[in-house]
Structures are given as structure tokens and as C-alpha cells.
py3Dmol code that shows the C-alpha trace and the ligand (Angstrom):
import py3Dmol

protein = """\
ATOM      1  CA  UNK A   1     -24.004  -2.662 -61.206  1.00  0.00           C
ATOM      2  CA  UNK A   2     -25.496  -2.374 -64.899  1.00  0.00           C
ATOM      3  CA  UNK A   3     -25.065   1.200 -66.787  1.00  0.00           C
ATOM      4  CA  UNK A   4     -28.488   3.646 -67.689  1.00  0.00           C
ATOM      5  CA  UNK A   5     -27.634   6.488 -69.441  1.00  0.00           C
ATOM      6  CA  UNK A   6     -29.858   9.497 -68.365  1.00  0.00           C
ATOM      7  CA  UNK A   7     -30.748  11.578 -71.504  1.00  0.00           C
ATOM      8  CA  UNK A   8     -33.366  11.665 -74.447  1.00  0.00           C
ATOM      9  CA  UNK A   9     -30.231  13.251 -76.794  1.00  0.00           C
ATOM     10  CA  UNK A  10     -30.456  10.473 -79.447  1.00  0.00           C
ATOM     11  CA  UNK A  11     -27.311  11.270 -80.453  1.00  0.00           C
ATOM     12  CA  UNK A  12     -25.648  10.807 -77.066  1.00  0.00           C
ATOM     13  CA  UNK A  13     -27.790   7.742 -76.525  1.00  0.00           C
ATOM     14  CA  UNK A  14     -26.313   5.928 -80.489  1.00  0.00           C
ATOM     15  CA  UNK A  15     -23.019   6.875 -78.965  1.00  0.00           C
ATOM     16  CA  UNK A  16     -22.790   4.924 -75.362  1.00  0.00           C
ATOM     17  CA  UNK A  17     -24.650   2.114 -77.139  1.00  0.00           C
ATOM     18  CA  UNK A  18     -21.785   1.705 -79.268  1.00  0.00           C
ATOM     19  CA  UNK A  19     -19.182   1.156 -76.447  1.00  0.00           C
ATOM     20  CA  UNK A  20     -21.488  -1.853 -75.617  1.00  0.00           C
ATOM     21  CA  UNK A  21     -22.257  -0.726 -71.872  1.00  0.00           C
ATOM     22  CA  UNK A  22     -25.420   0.009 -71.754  1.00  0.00           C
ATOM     23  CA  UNK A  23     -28.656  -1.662 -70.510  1.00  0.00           C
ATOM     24  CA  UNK A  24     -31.088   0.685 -70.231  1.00  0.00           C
ATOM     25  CA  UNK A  25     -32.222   4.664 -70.880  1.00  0.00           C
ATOM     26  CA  UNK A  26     -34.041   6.758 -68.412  1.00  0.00           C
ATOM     27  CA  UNK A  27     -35.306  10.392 -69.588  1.00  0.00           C
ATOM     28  CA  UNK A  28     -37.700  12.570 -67.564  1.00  0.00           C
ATOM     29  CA  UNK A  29     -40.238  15.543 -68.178  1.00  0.00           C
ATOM     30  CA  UNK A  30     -37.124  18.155 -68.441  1.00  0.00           C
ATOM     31  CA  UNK A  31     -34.500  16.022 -70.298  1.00  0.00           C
ATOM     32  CA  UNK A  32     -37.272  15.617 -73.138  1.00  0.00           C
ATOM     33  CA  UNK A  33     -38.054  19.132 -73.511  1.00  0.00           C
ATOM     34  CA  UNK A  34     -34.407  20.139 -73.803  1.00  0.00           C
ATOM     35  CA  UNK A  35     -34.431  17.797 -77.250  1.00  0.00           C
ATOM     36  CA  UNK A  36     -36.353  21.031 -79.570  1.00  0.00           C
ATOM     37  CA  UNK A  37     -39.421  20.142 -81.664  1.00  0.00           C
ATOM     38  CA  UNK A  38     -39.491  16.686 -80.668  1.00  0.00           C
ATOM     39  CA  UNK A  39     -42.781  14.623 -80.084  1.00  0.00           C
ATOM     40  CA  UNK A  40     -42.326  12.430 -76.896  1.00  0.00           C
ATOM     41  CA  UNK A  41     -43.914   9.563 -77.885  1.00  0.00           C
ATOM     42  CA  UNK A  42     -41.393   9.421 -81.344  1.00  0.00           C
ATOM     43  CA  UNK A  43     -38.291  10.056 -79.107  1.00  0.00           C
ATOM     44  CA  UNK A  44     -39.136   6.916 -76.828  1.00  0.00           C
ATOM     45  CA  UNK A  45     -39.815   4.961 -80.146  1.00  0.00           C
ATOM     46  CA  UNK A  46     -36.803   5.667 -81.687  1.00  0.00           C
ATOM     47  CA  UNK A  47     -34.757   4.998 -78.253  1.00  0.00           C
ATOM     48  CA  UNK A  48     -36.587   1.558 -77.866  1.00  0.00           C
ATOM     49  CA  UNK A  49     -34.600   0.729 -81.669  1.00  0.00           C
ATOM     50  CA  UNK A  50     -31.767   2.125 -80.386  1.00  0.00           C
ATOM     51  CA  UNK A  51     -31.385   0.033 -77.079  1.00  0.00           C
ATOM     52  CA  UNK A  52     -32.504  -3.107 -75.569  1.00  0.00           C
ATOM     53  CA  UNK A  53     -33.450  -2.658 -72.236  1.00  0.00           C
ATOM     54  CA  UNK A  54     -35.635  -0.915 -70.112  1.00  0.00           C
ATOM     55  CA  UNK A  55     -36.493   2.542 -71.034  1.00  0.00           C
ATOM     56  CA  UNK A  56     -38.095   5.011 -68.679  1.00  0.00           C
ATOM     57  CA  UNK A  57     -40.851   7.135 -69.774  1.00  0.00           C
ATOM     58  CA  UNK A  58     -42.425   9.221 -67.051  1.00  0.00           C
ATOM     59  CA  UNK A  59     -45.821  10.401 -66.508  1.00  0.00           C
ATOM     60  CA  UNK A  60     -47.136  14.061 -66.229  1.00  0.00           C
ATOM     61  CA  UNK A  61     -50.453  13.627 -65.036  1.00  0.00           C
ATOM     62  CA  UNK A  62     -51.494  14.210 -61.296  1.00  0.00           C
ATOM     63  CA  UNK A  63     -54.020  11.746 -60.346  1.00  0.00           C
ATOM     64  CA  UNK A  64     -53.713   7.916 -60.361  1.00  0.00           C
ATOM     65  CA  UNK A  65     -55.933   7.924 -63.471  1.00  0.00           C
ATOM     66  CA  UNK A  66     -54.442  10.335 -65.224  1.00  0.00           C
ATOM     67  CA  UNK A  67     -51.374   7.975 -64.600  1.00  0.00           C
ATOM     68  CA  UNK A  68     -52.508   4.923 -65.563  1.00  0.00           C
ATOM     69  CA  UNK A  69     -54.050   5.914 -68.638  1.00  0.00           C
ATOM     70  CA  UNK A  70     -50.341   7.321 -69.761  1.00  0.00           C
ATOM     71  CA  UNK A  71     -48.511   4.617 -68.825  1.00  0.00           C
ATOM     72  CA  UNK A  72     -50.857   2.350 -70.511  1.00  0.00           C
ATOM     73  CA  UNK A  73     -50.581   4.610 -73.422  1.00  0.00           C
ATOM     74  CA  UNK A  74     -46.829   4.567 -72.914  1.00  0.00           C
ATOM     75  CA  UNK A  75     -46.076   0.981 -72.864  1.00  0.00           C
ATOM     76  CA  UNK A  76     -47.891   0.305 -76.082  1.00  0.00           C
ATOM     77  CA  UNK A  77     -45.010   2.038 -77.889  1.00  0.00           C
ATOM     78  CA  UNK A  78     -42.958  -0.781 -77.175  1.00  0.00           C
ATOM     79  CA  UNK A  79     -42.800  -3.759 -74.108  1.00  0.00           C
ATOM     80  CA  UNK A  80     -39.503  -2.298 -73.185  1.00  0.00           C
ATOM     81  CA  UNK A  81     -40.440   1.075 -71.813  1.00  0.00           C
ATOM     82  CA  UNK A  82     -40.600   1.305 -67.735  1.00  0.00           C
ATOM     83  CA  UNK A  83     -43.414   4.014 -66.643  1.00  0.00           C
ATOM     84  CA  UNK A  84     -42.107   6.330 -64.209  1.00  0.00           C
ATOM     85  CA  UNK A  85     -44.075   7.424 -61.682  1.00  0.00           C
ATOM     86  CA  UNK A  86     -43.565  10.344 -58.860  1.00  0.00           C
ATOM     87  CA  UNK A  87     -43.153   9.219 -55.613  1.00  0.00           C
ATOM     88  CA  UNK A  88     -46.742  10.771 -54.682  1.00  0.00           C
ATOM     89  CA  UNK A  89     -50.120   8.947 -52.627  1.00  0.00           C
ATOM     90  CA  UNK A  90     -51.438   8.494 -56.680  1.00  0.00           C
ATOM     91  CA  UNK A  91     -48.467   7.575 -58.016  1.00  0.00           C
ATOM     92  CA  UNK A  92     -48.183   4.781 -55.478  1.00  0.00           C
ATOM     93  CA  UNK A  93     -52.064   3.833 -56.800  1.00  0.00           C
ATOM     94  CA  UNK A  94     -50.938   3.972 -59.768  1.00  0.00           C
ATOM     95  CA  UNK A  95     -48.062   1.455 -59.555  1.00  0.00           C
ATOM     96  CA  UNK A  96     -50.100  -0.729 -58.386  1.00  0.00           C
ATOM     97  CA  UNK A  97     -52.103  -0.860 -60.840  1.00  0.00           C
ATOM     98  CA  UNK A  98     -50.095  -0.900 -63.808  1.00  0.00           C
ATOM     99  CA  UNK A  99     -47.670  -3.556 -62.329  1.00  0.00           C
ATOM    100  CA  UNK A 100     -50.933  -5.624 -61.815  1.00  0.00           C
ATOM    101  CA  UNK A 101     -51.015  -5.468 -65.625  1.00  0.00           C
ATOM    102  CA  UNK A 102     -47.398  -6.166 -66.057  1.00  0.00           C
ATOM    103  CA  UNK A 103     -46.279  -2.694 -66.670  1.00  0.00           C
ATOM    104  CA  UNK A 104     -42.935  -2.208 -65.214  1.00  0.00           C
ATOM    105  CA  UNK A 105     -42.930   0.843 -62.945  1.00  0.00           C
ATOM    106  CA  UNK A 106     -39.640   2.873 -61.763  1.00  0.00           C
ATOM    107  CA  UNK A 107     -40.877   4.983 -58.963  1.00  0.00           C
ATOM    108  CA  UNK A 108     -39.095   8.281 -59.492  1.00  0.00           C
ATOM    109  CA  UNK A 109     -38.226  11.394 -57.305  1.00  0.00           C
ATOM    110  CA  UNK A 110     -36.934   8.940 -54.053  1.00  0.00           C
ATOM    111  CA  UNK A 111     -35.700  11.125 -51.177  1.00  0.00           C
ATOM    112  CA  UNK A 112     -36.077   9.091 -48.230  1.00  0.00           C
ATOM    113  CA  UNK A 113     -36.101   5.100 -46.922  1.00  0.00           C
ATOM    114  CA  UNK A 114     -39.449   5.709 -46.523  1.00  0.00           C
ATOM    115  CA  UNK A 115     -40.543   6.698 -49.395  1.00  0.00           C
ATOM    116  CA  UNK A 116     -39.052   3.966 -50.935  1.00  0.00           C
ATOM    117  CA  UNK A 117     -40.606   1.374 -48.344  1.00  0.00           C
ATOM    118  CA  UNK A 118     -43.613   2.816 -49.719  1.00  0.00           C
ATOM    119  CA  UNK A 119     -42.677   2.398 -53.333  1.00  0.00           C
ATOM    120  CA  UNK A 120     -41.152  -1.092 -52.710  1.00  0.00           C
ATOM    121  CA  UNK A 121     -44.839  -2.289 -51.315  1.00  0.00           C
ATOM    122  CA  UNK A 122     -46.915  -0.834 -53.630  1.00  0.00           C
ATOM    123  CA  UNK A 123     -44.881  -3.335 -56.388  1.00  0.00           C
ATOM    124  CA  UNK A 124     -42.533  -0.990 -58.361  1.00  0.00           C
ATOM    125  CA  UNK A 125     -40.050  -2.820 -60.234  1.00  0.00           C
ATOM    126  CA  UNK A 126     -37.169  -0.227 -59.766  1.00  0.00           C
ATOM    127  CA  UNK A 127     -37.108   2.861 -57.229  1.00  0.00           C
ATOM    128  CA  UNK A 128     -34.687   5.936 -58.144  1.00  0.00           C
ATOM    129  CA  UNK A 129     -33.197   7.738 -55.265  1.00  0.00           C
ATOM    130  CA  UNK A 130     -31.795  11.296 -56.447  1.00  0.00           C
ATOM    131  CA  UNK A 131     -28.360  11.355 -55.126  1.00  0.00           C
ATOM    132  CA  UNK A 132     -27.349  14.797 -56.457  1.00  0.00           C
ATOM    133  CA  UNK A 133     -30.210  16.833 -55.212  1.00  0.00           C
ATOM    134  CA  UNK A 134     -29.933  15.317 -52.048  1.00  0.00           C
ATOM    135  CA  UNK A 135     -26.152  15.963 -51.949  1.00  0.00           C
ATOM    136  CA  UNK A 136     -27.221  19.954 -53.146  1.00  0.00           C
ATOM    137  CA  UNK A 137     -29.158  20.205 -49.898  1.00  0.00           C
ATOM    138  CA  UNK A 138     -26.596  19.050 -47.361  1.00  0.00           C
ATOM    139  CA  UNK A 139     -27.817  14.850 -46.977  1.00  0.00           C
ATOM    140  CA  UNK A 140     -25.920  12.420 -47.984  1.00  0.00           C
ATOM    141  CA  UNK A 141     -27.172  10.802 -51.529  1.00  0.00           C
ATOM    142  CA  UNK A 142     -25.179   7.735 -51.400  1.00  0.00           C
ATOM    143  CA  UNK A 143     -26.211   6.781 -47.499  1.00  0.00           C
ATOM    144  CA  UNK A 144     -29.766   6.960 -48.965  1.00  0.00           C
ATOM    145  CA  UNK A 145     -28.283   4.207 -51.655  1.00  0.00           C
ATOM    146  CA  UNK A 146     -26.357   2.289 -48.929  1.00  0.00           C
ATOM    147  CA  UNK A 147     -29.720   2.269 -46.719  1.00  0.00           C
ATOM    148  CA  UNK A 148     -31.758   0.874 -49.245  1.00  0.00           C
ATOM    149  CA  UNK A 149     -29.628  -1.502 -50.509  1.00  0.00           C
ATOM    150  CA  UNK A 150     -29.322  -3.271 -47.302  1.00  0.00           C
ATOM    151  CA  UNK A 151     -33.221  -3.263 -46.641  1.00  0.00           C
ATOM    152  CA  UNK A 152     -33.718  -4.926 -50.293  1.00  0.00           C
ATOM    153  CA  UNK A 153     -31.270  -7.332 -49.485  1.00  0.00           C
ATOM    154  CA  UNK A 154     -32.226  -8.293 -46.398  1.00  0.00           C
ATOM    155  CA  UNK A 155     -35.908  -8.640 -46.977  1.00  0.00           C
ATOM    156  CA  UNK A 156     -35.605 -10.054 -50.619  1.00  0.00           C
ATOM    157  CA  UNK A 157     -37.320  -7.536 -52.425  1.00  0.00           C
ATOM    158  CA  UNK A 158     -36.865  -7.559 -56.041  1.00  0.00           C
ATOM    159  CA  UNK A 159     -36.949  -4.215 -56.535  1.00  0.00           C
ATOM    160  CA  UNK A 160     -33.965  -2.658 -58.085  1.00  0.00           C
ATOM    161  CA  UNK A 161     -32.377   0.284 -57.193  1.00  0.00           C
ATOM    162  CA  UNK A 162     -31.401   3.004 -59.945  1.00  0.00           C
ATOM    163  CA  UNK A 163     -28.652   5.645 -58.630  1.00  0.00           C
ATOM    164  CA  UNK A 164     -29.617   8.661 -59.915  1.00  0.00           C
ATOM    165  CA  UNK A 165     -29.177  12.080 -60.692  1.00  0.00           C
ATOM    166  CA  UNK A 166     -25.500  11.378 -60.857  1.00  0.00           C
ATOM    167  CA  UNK A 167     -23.166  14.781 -61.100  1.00  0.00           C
ATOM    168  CA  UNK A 168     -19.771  13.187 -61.595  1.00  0.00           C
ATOM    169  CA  UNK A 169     -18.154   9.940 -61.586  1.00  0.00           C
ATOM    170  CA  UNK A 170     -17.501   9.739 -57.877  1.00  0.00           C
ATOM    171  CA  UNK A 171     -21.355   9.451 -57.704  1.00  0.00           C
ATOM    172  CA  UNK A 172     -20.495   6.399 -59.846  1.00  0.00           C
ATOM    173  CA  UNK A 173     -18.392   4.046 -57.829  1.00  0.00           C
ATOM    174  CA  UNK A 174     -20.020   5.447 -54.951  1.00  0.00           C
ATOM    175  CA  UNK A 175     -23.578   4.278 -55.831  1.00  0.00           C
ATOM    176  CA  UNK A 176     -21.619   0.668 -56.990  1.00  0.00           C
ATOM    177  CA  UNK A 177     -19.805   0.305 -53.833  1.00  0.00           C
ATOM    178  CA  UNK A 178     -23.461   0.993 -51.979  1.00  0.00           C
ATOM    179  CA  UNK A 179     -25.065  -1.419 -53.844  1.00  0.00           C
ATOM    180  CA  UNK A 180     -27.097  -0.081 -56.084  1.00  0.00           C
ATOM    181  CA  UNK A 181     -28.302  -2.736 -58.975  1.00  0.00           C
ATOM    182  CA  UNK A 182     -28.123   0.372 -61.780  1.00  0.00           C
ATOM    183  CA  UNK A 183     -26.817   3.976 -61.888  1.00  0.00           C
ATOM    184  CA  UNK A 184     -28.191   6.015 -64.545  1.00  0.00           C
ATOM    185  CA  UNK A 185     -25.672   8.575 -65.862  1.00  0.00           C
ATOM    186  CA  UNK A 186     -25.217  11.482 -68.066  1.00  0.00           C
ATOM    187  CA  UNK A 187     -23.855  11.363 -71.556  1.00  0.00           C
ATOM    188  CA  UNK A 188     -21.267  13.960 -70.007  1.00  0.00           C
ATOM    189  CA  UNK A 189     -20.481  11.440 -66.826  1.00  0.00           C
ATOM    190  CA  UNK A 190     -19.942   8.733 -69.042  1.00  0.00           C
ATOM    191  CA  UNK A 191     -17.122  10.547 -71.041  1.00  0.00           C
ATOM    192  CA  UNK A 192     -15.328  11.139 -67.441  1.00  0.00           C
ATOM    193  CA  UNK A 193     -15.345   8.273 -66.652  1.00  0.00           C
ATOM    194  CA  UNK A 194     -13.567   6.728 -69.593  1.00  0.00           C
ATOM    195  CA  UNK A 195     -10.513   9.334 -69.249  1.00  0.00           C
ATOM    196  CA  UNK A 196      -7.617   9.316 -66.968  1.00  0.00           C
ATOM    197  CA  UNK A 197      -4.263  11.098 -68.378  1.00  0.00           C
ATOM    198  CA  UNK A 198      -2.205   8.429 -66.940  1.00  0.00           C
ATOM    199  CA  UNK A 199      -3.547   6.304 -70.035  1.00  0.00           C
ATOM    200  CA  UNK A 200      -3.393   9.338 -72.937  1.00  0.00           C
ATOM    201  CA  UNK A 201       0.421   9.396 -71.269  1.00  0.00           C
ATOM    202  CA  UNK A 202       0.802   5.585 -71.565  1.00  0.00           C
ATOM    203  CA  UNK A 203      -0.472   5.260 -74.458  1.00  0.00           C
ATOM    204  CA  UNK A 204       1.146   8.062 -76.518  1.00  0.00           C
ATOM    205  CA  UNK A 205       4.415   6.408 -75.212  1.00  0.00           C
ATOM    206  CA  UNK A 206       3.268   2.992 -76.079  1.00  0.00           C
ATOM    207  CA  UNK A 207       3.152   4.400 -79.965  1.00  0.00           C
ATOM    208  CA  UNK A 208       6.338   6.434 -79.268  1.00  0.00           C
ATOM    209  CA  UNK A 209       8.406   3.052 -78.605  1.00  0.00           C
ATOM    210  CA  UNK A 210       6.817   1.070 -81.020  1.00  0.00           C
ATOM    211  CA  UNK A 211       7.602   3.518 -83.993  1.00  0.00           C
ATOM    212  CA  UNK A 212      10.105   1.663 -86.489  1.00  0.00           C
ATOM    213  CA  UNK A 213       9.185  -1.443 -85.034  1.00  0.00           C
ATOM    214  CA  UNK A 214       8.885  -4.263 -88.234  1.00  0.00           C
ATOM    215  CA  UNK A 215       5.450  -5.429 -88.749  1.00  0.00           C
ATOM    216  CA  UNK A 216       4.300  -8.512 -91.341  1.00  0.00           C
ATOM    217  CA  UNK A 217       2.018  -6.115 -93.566  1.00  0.00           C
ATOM    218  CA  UNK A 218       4.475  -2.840 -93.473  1.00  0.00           C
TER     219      UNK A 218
END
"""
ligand_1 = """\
12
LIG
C -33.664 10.075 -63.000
O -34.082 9.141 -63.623
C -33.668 11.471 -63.447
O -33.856 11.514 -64.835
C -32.387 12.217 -63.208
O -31.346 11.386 -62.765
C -32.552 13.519 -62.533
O -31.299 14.084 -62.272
P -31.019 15.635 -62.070
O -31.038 15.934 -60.623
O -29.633 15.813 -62.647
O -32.056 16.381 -62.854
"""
view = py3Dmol.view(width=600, height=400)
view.addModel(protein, "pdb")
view.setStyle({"model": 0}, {"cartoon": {"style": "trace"}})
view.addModel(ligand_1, "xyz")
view.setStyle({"model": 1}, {"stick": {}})
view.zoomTo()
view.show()
């Protein structure tokens, strides 16, 4: 399962790049206007130099048109950058479309296997089932994961499936064991699932023993 990280903090974005995980980005509508005085366009610019993979980019617009013309508009920034489109009767037009003309789509806001049947026919390149919110109202996120891996992998589709809004790091190996193909995960997610005290305990006594210990340069 490849990494995402699921912010438009540049910051936090410079920082998971360095621990050489990452393959991708994926921001949305609200995680852009949490970055102040920012233009959207420059923050998906200036991600696209940051990583190289496929950055999401969603659309605000309502009808298919509106849509297309923003994801065309979109991917001009740079061939990297994945439109993401609501899971809505135009959005599904809209895929269509823009796949047609080799725009890669991730079809966003996935709540049910049939939504994402939908999604998967209509030619997106990734679909994005929302684990978290679907855990908040009492379903079960990761069955959602489990379901759709097994219909992509049954039929062949090569749509790929990105885990998302991911809460904590259980989300993480849960959406891996499931088979998703990506999880896309918060700055904050990513620093839990790096720690575990029984390695800040091993490793303090690692340094502990090995103080006094002869070395070739001192
Ligand atoms: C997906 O690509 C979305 O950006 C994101 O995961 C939404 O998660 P949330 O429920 O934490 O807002």
C-alpha cells in the first residue's frame, strides 16, 4: 500500500517527503482554506515541486461543465495533478470526460459499493472511500475498503483505491490489511505512526551501554 499525505500545509508536506515515503498529496476544498492568504492554484504548483506523484486538486463547481473546465484548468499547472471530483450524477459526466482526455480523475466523497461501481465505470483512475466519517456515523469504514477491494480484484479494474479520511493509525494498517492500493494520511497520523516508546526505551539504552565504548575517530 503506497503513502498520500492528506494536507495542503507545505510545511508538513517538505517534511514527510523527506522521510522518503511518500507518493502522492491529496488536499480538498477545506484543507486549502485552512492554509491563510494562499492562492490555490500557487499551493498545487508549489506541491507538484515538492513531490512526484499524483496530486489531487478538487473541483468546486456543480455542473459537469463547470467541472471540466476546472479540471482542465487544473491539470495545466502541472501533468501530475489528479482532478477530484464529487461522487455526484455530473461529477460522474465529468470523469468521463476528462479521463477521455487523459486527465486522471480521483472520484472523491465514496460512501457506498455503489457509488463506487458507479465511479469505477464512468473511468476514474482512483476512488476515495471516507473511512472516518463513515466510522463517525456508526458503518464500518474499513468493510467499505475490504468490499471494494475484492470487487476491483476480482473484475480487474484498474482503479485504485485511496483510504481516506484516516483519524489514527489503526485506520492505517486497517485500510492495508483490506487492500487498499493507497491511504492518504494526515501530517499528524504520520507522526503516530513513527512512535512507539518501546523504541525511545531501546534506544536510550542502546546509547546508555554504548557510552565509553572506544571508537576509531574518538
Ligand atoms: C480525501 O482525500 C479527503 O481529503 C480527506 O481524507 C477527508 O477527510 P476528513 O474526513 O478528515 O475531512
Amino acid at each position: 500500500m503506497k503513502l498520500f499525505i492528506d494536507t495542503a500545509n507545505i510545511e508538513e508536506i517538505k517534511d514527510v517527503e523527506r522521510w522518503g515515503v511518500l507518493s502522492g498529496v491529496t488536499t480538498n476544498p477545506s484543507l486549502i482554506a485552512k492554509e491563510k492568504d494562499v492562492v490555490f492554484e500557487e499551493v498545487i504548483r508549489e506541491i507538484t515541486s515538492i513531490v512526484d506523484g499524483a496530486i489531487s486538486a478538487e473541483v468546486t463547481g456543480e455542473t459537469a461543465e463547470e467541472m471540466i473546465a476546472e479540471g482542465r484548468a487544473l491539470h495545466s499547472i502541472h501533468e501530475n495533478v489528479v482532478i477530484k471530483v464529487p461522487m455526484t450524477k455530473e461529477g460522474l459526466i465529468a470523469i468521463r470526460e476528462l479521463e477521455g482526455e487523459g486527465i486522471a480523475t480521483n472520484c472523491t466523497l465514496i460512501f457506498s459499493v455503489n457509488q463506487a461501481i458507479l465511479a469505477i465505470q464512468s473511468g476514474a483512475s482512483y476512488v476515495s472511500p471516507f473511512i472516518g466519517r463513515l466510522d463517525d456515523i456508526g458503518s464500518d469504514g474499513i468493510e467499505l475498503v475490504r468490499e471494494l477491494a475484492s470487487i476491483i480484484e476480482h473484475y480487474g479494474y484498474d482503479t485504485k483505491i485511496i483510504a481516506a479520511s484516516i483519524r489514527h493509525p489503526l485506520h492505517v494498517q486497517q485500510a492495508a490489511l483490506a487492500g487498499a492500493h493507497i491511504a492518504t494520511v494526515p501530517y499528524k497520523v504520520f507522526q503516530q505512526m513513527l512512535a512507539h516508546p518501546l523504541t525511545d526505551r531501546g534506544i536510550e539504552q542502546f546509547n546508555k551501554d554504548f557510552e565509553g565504548t572506544k571508537r576509531i575517530n574518538g
